[in-house]
Backbone bond lengths (Angstrom), bond angles and torsions (degrees), N, CA, C in turn:
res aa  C-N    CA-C-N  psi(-1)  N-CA   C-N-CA  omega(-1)  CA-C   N-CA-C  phi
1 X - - - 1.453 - - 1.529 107.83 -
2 X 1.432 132.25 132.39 1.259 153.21 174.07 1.852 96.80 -70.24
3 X 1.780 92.65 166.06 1.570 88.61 176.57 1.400 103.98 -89.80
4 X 1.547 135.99 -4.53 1.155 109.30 -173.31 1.650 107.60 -97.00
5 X 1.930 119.93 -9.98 1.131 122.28 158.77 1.702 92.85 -51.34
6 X 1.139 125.74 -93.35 1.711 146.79 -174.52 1.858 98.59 -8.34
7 X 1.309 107.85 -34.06 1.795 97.42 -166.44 1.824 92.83 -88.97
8 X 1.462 109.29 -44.58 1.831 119.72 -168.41 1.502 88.89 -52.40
9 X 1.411 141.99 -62.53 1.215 128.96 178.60 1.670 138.08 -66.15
10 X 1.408 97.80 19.58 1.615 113.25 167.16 1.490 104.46 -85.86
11 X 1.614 96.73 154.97 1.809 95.73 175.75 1.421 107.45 -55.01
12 X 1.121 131.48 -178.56 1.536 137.53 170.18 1.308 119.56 -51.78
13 X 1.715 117.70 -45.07 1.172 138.41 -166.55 1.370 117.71 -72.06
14 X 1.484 98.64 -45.29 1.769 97.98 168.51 1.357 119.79 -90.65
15 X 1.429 109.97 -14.97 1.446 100.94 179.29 1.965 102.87 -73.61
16 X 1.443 113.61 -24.55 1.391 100.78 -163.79 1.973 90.68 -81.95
17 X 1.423 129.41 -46.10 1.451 108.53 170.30 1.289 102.86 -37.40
18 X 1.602 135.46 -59.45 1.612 109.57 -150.03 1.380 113.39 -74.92
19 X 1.547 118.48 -7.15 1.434 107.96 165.86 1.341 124.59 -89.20
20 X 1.533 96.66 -6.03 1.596 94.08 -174.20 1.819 90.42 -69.59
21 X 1.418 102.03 -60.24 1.529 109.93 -143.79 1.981 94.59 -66.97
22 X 1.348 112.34 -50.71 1.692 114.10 -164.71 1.793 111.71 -92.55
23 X 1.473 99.52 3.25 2.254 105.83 156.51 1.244 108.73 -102.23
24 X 1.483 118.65 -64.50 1.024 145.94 -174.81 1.350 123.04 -64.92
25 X 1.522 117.71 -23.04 1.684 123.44 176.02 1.782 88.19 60.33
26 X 0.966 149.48 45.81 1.678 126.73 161.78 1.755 96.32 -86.11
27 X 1.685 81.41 152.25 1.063 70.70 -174.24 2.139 115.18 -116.40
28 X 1.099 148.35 152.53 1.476 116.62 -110.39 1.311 114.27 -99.12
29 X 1.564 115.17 31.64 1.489 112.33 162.41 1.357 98.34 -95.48
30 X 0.920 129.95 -19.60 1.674 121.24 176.25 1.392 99.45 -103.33
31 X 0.937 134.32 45.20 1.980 138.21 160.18 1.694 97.74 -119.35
32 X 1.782 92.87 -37.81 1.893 97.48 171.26 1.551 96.32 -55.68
33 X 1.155 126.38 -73.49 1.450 126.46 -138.99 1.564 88.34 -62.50
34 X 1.803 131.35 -56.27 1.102 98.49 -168.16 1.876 131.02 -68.95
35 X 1.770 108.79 -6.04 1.090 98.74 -169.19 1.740 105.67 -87.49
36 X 1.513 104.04 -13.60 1.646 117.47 -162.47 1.499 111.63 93.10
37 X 1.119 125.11 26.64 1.006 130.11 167.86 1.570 158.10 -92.00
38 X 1.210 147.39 -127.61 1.783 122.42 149.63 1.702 88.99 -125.32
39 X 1.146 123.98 133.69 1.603 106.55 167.81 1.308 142.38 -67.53
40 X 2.020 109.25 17.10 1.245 98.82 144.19 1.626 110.74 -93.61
41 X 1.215 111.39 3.06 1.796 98.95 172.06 1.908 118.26 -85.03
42 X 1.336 85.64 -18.05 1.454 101.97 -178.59 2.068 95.22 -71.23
43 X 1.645 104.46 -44.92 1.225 75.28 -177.00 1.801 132.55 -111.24
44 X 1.204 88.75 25.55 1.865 112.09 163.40 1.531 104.67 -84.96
45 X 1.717 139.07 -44.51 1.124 108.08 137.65 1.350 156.91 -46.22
46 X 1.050 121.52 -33.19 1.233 134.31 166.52 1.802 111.27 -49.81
47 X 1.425 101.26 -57.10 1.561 120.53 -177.04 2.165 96.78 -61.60
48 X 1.421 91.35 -56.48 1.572 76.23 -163.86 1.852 99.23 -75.05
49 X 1.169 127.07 10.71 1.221 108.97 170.76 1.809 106.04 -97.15
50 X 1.013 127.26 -34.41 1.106 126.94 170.09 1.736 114.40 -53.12
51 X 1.050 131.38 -15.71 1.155 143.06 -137.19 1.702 100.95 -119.93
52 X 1.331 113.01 -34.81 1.532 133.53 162.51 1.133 83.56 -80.82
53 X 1.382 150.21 -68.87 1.403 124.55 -158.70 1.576 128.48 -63.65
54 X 1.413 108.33 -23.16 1.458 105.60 160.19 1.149 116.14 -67.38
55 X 1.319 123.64 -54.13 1.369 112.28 173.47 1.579 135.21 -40.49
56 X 1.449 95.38 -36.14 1.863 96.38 165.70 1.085 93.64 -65.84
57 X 1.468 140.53 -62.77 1.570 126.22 -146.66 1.400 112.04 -68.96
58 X 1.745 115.87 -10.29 1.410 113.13 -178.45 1.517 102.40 -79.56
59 X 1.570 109.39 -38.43 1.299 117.46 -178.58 1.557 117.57 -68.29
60 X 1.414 116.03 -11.55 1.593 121.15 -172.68 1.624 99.30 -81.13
61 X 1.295 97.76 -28.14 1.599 109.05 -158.36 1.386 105.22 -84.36
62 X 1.567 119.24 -31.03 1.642 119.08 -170.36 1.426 90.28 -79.76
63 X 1.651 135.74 -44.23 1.114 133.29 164.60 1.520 127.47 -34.55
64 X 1.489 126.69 -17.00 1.235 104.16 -151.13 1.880 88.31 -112.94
C-alpha cells in the first residue's frame, strides 16, 4: 500500500486534517477554523491520524 492509498483509507476527518496540514502546509489554528474546531483539537487529529498511519505502514511492512 502507497501513502496516498494509507491517507484514502483514513476516516474523513483525519484524512481532511492531513491534507490540510501535509498539502496545504496550514498551519493548525486554521485546520481549527476550517474543521470548527479549537487548534489544539485540530492538532490531536492530525497526531492521532498520523499515528493510524504508522500503523498501516508497520502493517504494510510485515506484509511485504
Amino acid at each position: 500500500m502507497d501513502l496516498r492509498r494509507a491517507v484514502a483509507r483514513l476516516p474523513a476527518d483525519m484524512k481532511l486534517a492531513i491534507v490540510l496540514r501535509y498539502y496545504l502546509d496550514l498551519e493548525f489554528e486554521d485546520i481549527g477554523r476550517v474543521l470548527g474546531v479549537s487548534d489544539k483539537a485540530a492538532k490531536a487529529r492530525v497526531h492521532r491520524a498520523l499515528i493510524r498511519l504508522r500503523v498501516d505502514a508497520g502493517e504494510m511492512l510485515n506484509d511485504a
